[in-house]
mmCIF entry with sequence, helices, sheets and N, C-alpha, C, O atoms, coordinates in Angstrom:
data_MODEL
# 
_entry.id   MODEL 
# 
_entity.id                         1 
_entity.type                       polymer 
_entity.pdbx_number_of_molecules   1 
# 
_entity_poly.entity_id                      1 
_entity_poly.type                           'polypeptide(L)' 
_entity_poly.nstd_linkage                   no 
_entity_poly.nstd_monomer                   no 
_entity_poly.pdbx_seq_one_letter_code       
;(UNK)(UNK)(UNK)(UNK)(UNK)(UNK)(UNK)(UNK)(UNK)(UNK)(UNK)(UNK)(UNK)(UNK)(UNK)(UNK)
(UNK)(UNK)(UNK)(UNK)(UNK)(UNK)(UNK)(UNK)(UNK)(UNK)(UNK)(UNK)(UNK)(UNK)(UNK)(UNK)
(UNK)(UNK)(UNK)(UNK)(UNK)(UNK)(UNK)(UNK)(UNK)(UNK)(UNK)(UNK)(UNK)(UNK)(UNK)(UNK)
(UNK)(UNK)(UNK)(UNK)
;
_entity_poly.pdbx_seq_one_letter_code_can   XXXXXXXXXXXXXXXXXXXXXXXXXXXXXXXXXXXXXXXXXXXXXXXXXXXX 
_entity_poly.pdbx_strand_id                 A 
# 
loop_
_entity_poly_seq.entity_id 
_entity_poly_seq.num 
_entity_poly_seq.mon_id 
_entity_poly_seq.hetero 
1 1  UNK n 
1 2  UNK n 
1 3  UNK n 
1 4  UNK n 
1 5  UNK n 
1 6  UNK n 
1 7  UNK n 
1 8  UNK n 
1 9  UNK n 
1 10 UNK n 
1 11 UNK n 
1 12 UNK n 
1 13 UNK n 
1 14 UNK n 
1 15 UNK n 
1 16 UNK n 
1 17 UNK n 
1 18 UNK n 
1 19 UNK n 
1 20 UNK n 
1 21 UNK n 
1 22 UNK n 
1 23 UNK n 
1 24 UNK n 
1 25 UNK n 
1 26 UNK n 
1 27 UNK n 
1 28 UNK n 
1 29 UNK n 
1 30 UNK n 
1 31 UNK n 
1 32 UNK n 
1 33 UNK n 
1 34 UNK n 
1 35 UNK n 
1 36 UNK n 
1 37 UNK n 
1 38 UNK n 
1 39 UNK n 
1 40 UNK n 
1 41 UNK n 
1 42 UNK n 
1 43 UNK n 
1 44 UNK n 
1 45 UNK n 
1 46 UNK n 
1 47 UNK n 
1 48 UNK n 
1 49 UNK n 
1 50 UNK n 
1 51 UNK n 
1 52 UNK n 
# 
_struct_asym.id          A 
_struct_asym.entity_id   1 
# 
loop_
_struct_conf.conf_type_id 
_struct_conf.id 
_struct_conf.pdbx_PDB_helix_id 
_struct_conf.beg_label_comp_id 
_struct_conf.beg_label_asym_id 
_struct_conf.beg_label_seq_id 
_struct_conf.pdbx_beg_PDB_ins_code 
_struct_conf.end_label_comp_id 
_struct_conf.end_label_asym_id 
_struct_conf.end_label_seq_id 
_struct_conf.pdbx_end_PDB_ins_code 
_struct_conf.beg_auth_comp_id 
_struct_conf.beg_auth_asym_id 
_struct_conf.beg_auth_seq_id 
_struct_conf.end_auth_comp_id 
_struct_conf.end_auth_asym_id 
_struct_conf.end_auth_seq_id 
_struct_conf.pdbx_PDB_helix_class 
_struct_conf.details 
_struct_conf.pdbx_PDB_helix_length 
HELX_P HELX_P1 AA1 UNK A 2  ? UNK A 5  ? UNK A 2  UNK A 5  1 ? 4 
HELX_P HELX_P2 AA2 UNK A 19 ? UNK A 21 ? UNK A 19 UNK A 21 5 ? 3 
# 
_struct_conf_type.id          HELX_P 
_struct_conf_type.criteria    ? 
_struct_conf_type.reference   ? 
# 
_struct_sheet.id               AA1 
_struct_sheet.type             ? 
_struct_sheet.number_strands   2 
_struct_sheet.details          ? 
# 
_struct_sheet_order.sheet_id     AA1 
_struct_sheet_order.range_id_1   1 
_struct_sheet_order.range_id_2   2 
_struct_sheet_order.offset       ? 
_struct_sheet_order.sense        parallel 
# 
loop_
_struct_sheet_range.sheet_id 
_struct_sheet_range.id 
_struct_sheet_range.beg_label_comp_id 
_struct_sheet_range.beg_label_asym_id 
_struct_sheet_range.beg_label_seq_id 
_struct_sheet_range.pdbx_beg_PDB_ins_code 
_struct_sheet_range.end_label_comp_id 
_struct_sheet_range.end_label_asym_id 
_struct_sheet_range.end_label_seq_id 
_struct_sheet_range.pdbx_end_PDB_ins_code 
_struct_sheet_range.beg_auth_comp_id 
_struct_sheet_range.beg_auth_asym_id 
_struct_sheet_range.beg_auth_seq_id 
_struct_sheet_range.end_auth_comp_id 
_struct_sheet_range.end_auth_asym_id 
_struct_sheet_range.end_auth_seq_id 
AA1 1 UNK A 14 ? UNK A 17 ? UNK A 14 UNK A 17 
AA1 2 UNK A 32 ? UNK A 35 ? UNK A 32 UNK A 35 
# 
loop_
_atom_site.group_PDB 
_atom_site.id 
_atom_site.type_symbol 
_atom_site.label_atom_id 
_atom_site.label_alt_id 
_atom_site.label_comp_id 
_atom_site.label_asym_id 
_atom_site.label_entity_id 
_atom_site.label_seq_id 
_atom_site.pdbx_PDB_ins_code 
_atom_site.Cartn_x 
_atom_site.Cartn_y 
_atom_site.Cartn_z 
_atom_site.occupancy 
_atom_site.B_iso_or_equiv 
_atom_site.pdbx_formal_charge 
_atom_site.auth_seq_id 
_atom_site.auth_comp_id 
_atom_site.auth_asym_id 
_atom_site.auth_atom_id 
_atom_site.pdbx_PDB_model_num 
ATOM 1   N N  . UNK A 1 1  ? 213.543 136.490 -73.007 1.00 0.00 ? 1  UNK A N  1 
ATOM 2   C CA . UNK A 1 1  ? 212.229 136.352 -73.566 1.00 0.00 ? 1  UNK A CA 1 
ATOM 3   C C  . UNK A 1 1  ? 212.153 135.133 -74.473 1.00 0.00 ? 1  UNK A C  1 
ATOM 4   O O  . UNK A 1 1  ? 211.168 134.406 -74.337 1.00 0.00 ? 1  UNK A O  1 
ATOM 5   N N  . UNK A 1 2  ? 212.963 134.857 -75.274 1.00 0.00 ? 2  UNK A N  1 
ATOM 6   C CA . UNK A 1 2  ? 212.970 133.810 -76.195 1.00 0.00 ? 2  UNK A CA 1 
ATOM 7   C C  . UNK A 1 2  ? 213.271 132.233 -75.134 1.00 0.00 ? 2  UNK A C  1 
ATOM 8   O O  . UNK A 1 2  ? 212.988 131.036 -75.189 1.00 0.00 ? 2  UNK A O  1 
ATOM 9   N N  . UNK A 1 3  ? 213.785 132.894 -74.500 1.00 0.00 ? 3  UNK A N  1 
ATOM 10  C CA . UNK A 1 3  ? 213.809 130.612 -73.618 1.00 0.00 ? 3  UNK A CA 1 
ATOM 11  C C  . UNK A 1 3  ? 212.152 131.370 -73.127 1.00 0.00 ? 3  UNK A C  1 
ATOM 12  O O  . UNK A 1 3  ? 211.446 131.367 -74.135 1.00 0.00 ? 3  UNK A O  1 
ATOM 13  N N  . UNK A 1 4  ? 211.688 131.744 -72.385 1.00 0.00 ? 4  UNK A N  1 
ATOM 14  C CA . UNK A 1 4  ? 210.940 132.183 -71.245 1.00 0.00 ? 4  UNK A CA 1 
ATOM 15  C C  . UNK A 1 4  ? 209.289 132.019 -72.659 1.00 0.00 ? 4  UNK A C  1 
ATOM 16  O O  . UNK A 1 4  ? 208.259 131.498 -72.232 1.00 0.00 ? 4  UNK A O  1 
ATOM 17  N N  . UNK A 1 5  ? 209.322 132.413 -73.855 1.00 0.00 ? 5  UNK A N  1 
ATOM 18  C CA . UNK A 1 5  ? 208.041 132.055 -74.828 1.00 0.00 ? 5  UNK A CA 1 
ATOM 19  C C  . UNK A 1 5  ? 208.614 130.900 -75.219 1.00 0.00 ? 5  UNK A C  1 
ATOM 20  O O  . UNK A 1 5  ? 207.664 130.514 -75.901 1.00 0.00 ? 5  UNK A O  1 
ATOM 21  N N  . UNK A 1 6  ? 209.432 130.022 -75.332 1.00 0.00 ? 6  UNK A N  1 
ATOM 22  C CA . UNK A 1 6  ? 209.967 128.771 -75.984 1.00 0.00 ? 6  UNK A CA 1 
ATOM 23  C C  . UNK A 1 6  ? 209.333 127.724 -74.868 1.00 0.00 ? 6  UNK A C  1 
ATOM 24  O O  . UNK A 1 6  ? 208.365 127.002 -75.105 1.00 0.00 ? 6  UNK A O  1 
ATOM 25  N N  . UNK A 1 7  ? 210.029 127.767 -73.642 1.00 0.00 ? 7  UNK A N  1 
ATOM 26  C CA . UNK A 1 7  ? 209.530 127.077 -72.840 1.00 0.00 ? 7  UNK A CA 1 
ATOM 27  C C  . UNK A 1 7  ? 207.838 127.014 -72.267 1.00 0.00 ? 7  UNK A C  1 
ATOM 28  O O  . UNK A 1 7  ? 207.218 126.034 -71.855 1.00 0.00 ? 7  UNK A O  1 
ATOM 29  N N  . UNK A 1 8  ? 207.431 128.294 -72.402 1.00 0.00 ? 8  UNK A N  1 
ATOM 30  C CA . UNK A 1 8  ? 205.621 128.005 -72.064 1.00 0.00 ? 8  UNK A CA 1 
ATOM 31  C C  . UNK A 1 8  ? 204.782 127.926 -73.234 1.00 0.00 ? 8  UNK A C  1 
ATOM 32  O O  . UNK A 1 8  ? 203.563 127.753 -73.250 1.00 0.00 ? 8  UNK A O  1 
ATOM 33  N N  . UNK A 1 9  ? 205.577 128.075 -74.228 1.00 0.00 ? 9  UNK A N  1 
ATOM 34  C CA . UNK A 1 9  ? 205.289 127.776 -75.501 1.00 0.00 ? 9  UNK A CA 1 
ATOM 35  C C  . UNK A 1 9  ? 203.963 129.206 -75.931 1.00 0.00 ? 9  UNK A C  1 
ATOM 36  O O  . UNK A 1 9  ? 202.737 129.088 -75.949 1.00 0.00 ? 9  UNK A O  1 
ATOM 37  N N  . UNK A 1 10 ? 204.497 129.999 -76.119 1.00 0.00 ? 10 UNK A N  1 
ATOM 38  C CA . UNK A 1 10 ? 203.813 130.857 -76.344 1.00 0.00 ? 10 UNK A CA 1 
ATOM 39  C C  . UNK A 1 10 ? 204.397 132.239 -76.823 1.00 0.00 ? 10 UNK A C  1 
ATOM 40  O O  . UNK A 1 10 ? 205.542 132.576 -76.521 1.00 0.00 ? 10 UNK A O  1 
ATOM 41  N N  . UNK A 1 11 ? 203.582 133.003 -77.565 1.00 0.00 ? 11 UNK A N  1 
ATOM 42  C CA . UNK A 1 11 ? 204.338 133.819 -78.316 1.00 0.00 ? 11 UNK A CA 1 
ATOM 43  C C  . UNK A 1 11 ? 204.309 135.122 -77.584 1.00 0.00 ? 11 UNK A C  1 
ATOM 44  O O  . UNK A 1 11 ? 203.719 134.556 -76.664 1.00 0.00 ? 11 UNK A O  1 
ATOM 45  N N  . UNK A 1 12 ? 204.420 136.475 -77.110 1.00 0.00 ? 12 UNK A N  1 
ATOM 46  C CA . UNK A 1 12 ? 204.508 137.580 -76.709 1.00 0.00 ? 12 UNK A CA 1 
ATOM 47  C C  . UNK A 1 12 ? 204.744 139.386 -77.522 1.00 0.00 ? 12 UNK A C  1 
ATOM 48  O O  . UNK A 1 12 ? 205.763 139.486 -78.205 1.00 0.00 ? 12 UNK A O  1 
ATOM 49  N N  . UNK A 1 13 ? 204.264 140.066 -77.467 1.00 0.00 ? 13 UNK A N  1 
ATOM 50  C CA . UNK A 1 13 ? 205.098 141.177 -78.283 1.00 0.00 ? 13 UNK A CA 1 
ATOM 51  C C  . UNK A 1 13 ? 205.924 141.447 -77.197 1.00 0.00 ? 13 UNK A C  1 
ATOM 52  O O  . UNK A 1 13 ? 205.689 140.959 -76.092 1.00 0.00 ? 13 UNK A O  1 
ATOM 53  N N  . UNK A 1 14 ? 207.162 142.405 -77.476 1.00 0.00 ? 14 UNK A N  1 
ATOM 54  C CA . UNK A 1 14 ? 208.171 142.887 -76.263 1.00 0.00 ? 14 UNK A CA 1 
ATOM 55  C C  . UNK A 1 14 ? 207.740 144.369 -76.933 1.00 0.00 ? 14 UNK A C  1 
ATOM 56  O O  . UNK A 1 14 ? 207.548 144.852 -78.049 1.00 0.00 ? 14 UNK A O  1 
ATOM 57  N N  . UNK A 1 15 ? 207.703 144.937 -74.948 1.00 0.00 ? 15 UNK A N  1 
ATOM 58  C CA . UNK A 1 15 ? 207.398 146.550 -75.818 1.00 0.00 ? 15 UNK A CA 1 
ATOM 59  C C  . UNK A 1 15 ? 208.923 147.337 -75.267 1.00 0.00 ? 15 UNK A C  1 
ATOM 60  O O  . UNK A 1 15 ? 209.342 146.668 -74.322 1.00 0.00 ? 15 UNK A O  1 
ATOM 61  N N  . UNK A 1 16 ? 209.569 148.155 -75.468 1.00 0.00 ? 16 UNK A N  1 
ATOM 62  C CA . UNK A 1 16 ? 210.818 148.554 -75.589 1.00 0.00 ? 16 UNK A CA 1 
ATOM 63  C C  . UNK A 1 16 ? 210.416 150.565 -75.283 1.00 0.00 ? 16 UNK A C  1 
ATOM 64  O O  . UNK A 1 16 ? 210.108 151.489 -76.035 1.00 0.00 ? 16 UNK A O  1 
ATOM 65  N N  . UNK A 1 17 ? 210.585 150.470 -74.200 1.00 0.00 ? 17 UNK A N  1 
ATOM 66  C CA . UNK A 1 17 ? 210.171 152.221 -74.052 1.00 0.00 ? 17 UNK A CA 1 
ATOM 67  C C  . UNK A 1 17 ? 211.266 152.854 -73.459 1.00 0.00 ? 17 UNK A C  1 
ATOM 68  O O  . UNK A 1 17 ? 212.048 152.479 -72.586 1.00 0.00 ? 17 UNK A O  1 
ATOM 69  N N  . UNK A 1 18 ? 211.143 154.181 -74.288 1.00 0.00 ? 18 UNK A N  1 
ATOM 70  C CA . UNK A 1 18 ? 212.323 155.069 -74.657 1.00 0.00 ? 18 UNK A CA 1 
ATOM 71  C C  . UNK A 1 18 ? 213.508 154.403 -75.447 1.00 0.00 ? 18 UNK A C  1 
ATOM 72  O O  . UNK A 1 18 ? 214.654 154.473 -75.001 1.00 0.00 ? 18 UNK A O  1 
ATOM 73  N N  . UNK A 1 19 ? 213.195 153.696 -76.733 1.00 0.00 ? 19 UNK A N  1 
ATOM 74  C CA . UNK A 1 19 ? 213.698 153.160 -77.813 1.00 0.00 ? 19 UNK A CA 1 
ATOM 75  C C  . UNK A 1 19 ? 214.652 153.930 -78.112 1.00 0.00 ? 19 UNK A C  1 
ATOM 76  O O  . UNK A 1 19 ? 215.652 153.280 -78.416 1.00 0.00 ? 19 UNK A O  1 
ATOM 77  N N  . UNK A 1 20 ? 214.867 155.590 -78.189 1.00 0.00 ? 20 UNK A N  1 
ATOM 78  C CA . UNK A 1 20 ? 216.038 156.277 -79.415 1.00 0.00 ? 20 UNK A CA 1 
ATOM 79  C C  . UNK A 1 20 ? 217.143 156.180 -78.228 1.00 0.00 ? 20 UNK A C  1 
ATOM 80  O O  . UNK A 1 20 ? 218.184 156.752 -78.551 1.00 0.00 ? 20 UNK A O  1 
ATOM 81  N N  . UNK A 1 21 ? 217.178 155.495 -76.708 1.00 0.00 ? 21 UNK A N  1 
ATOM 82  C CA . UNK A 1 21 ? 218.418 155.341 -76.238 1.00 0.00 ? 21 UNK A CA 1 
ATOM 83  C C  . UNK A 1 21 ? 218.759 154.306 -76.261 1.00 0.00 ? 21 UNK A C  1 
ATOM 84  O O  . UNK A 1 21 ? 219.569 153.857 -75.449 1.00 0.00 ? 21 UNK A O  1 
ATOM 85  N N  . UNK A 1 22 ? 218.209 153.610 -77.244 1.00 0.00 ? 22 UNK A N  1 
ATOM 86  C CA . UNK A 1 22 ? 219.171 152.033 -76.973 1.00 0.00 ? 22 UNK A CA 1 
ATOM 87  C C  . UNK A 1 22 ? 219.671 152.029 -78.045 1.00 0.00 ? 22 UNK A C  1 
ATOM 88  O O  . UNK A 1 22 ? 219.104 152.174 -79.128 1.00 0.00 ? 22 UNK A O  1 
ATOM 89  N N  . UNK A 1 23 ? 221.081 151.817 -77.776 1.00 0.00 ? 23 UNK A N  1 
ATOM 90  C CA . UNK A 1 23 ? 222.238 151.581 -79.170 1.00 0.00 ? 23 UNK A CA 1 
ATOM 91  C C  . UNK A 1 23 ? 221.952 150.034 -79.627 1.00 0.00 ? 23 UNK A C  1 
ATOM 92  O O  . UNK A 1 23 ? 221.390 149.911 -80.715 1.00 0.00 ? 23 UNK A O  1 
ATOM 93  N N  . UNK A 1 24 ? 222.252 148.944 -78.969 1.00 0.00 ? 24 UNK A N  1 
ATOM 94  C CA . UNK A 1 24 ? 222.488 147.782 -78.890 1.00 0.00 ? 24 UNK A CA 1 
ATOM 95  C C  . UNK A 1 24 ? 221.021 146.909 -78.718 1.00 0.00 ? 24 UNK A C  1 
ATOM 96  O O  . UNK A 1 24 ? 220.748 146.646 -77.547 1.00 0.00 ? 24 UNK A O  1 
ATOM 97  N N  . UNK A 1 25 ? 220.028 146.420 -79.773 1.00 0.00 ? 25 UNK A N  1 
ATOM 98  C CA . UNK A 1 25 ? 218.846 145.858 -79.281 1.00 0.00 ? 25 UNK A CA 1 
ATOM 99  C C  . UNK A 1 25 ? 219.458 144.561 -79.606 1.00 0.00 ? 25 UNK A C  1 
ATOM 100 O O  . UNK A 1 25 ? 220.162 144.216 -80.555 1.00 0.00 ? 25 UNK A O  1 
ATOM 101 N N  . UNK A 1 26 ? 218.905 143.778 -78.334 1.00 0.00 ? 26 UNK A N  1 
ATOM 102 C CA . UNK A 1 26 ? 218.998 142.244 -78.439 1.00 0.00 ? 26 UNK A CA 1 
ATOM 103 C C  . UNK A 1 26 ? 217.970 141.539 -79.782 1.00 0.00 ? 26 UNK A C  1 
ATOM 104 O O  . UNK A 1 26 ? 217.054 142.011 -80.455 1.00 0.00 ? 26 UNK A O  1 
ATOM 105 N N  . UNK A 1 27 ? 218.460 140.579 -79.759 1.00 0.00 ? 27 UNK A N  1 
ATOM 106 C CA . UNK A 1 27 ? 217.347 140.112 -81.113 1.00 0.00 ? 27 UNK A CA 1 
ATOM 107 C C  . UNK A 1 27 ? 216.552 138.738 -80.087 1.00 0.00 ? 27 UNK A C  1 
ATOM 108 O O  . UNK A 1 27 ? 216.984 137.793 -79.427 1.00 0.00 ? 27 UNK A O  1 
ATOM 109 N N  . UNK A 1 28 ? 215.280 139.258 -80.402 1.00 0.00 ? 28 UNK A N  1 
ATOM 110 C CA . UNK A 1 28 ? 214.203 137.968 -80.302 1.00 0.00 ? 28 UNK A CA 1 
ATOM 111 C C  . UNK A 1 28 ? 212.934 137.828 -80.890 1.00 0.00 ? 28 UNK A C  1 
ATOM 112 O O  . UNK A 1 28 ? 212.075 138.634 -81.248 1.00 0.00 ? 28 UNK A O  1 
ATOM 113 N N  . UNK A 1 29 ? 213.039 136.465 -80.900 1.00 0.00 ? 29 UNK A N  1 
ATOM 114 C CA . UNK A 1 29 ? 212.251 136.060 -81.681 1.00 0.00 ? 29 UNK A CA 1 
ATOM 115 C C  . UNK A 1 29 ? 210.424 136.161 -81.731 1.00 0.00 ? 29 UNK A C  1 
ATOM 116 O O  . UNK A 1 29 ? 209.622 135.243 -81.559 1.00 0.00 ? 29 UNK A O  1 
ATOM 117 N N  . UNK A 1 30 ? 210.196 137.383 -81.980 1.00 0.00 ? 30 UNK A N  1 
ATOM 118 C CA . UNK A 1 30 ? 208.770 138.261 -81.706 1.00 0.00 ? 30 UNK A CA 1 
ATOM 119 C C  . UNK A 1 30 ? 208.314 139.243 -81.690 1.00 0.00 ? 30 UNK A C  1 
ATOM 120 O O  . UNK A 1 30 ? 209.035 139.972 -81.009 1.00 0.00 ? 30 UNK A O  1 
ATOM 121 N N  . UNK A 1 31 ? 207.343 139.845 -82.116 1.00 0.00 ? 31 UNK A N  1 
ATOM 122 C CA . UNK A 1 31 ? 207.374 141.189 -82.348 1.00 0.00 ? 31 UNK A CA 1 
ATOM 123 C C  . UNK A 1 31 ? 207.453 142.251 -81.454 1.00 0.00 ? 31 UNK A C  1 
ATOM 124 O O  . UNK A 1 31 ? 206.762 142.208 -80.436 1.00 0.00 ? 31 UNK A O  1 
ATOM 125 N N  . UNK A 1 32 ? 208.531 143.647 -81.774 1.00 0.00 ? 32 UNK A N  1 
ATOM 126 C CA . UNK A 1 32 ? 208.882 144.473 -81.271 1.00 0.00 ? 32 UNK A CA 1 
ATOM 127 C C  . UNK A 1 32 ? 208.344 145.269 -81.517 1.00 0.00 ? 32 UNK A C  1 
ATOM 128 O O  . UNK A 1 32 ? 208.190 145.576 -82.700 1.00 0.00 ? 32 UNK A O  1 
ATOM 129 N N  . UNK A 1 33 ? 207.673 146.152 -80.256 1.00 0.00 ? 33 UNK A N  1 
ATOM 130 C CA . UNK A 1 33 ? 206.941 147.614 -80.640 1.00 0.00 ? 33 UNK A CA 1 
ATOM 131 C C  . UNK A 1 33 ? 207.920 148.406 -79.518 1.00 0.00 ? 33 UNK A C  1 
ATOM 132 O O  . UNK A 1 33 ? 208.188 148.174 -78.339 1.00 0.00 ? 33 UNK A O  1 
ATOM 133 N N  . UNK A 1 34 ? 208.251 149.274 -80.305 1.00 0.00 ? 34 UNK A N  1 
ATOM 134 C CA . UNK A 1 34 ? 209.628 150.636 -80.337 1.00 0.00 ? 34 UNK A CA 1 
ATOM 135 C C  . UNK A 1 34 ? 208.811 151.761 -79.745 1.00 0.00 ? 34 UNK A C  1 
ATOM 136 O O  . UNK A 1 34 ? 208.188 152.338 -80.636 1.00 0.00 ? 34 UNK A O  1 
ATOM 137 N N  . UNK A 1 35 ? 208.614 152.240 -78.613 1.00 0.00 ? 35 UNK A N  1 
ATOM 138 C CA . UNK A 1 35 ? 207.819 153.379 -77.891 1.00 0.00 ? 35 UNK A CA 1 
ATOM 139 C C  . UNK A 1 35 ? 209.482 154.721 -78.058 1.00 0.00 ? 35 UNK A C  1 
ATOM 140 O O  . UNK A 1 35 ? 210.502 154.620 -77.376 1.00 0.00 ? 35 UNK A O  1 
ATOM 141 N N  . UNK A 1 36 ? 209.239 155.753 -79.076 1.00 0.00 ? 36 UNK A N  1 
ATOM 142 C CA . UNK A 1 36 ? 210.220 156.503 -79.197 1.00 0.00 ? 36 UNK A CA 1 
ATOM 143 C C  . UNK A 1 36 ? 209.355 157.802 -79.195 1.00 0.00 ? 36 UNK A C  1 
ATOM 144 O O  . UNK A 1 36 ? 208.224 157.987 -79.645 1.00 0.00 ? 36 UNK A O  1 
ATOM 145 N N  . UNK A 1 37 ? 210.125 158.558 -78.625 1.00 0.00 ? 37 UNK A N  1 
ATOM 146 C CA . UNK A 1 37 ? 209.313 160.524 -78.626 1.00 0.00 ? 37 UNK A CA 1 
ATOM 147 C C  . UNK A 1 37 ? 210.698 161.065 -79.404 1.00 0.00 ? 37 UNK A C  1 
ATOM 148 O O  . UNK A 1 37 ? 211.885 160.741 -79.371 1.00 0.00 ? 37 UNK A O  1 
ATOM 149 N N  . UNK A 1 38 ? 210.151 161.754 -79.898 1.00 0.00 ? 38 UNK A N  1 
ATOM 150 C CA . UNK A 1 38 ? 211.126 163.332 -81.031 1.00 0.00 ? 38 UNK A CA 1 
ATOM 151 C C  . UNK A 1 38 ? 210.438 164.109 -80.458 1.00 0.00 ? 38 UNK A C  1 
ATOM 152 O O  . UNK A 1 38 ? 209.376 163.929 -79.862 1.00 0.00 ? 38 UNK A O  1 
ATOM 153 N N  . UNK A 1 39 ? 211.246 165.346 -80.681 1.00 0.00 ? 39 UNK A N  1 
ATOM 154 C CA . UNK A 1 39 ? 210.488 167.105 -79.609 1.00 0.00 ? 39 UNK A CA 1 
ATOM 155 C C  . UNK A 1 39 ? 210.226 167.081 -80.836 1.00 0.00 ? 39 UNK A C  1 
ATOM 156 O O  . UNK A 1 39 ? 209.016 167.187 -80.637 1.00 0.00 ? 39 UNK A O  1 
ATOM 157 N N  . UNK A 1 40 ? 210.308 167.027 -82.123 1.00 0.00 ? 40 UNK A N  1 
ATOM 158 C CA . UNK A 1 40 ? 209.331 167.721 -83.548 1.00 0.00 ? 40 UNK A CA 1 
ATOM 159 C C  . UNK A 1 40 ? 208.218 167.924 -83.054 1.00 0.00 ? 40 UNK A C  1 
ATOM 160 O O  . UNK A 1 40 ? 207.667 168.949 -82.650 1.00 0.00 ? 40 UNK A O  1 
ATOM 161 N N  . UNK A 1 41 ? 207.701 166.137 -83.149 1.00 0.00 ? 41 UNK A N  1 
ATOM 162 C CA . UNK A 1 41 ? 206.756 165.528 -83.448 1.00 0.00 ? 41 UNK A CA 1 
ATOM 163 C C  . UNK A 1 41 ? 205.384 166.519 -81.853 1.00 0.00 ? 41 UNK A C  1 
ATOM 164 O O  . UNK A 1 41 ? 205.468 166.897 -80.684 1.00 0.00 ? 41 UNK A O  1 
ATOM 165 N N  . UNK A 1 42 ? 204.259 166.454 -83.079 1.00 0.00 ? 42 UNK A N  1 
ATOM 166 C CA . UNK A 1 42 ? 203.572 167.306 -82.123 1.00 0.00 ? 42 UNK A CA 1 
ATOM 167 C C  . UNK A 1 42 ? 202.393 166.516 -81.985 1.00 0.00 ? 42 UNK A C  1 
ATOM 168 O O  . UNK A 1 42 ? 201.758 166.671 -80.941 1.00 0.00 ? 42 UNK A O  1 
ATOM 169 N N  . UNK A 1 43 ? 201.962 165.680 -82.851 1.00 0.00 ? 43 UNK A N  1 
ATOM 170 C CA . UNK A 1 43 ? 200.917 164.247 -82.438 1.00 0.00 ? 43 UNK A CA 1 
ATOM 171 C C  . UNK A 1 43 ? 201.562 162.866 -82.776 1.00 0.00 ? 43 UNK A C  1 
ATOM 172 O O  . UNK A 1 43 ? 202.589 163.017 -83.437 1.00 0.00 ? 43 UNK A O  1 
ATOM 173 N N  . UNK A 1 44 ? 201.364 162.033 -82.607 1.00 0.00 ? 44 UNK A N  1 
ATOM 174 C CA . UNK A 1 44 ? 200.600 160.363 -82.288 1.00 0.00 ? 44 UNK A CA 1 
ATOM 175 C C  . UNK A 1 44 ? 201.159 160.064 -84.000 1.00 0.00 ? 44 UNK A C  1 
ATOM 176 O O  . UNK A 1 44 ? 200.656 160.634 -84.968 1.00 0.00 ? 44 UNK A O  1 
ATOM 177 N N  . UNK A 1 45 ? 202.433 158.927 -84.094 1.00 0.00 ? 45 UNK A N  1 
ATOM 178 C CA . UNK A 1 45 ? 202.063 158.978 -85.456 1.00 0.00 ? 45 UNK A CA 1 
ATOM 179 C C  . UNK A 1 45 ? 202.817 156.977 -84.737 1.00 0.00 ? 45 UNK A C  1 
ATOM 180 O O  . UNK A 1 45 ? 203.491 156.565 -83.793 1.00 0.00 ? 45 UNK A O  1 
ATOM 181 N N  . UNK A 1 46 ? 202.175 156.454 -85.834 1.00 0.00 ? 46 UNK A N  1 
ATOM 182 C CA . UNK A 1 46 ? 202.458 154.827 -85.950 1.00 0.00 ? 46 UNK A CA 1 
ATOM 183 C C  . UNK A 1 46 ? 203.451 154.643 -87.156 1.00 0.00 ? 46 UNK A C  1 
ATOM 184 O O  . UNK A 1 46 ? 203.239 155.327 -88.157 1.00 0.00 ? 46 UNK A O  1 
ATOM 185 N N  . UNK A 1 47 ? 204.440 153.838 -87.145 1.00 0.00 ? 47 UNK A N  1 
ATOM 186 C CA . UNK A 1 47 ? 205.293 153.737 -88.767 1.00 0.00 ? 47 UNK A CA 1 
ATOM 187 C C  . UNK A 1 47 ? 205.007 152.382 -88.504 1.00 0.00 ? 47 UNK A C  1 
ATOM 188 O O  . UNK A 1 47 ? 204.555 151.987 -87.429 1.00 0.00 ? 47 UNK A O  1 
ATOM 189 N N  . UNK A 1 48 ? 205.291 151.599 -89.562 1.00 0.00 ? 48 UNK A N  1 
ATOM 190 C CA . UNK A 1 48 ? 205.634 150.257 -89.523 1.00 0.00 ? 48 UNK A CA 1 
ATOM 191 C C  . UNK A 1 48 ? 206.517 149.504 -90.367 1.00 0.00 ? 48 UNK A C  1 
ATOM 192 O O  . UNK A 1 48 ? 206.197 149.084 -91.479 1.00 0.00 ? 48 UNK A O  1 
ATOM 193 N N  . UNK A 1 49 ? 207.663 149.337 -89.804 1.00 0.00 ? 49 UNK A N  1 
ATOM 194 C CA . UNK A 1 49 ? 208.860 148.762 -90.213 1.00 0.00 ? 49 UNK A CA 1 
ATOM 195 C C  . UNK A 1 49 ? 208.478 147.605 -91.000 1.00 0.00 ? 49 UNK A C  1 
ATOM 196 O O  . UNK A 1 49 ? 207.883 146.560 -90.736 1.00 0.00 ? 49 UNK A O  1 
ATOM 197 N N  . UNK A 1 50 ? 209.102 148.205 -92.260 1.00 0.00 ? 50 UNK A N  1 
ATOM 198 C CA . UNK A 1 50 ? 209.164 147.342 -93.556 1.00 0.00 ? 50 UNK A CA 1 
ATOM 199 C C  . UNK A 1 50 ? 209.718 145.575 -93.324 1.00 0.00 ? 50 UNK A C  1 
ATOM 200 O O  . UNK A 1 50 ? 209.466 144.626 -94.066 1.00 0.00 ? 50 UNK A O  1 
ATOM 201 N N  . UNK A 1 51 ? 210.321 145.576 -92.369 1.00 0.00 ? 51 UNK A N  1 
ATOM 202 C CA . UNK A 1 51 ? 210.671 144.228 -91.451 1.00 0.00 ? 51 UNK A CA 1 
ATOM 203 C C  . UNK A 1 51 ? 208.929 142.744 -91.558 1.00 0.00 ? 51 UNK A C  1 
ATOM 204 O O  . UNK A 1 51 ? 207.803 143.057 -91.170 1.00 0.00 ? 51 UNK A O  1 
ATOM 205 N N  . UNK A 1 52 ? 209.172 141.766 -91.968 1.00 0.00 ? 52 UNK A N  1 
ATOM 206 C CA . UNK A 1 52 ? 208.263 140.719 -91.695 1.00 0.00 ? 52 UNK A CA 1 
ATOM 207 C C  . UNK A 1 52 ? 208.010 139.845 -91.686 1.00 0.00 ? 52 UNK A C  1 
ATOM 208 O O  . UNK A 1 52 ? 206.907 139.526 -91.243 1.00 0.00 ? 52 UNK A O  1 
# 
């Protein structure tokens, strides 16, 4: 993602679904939205990582 928005020169979010199985996230340069489910959770909730 980072050569691939570098080279067309343009920025992207990366969306990342089923997030709580990835041990190892690559780092790039753009914003990441984390699609994760918990059996708790019984509605829709947004956090936003103190990250910016």
């Amino acid at each position: 993602m980072n050569t691939l928005m570098k080279k067309e020169g343009i920025s992207v979010p990366v969306f990342i679904d089923n997030a709580e199985s990835v041990t190892d996230m690559y780092v790039v340069d753009t914003q990441i939205i984390e699609l994760i489910v918990s059996k708790g959770d019984k509605k829709l909730r947004i956090e936003k990582d103190g990250a910016a």
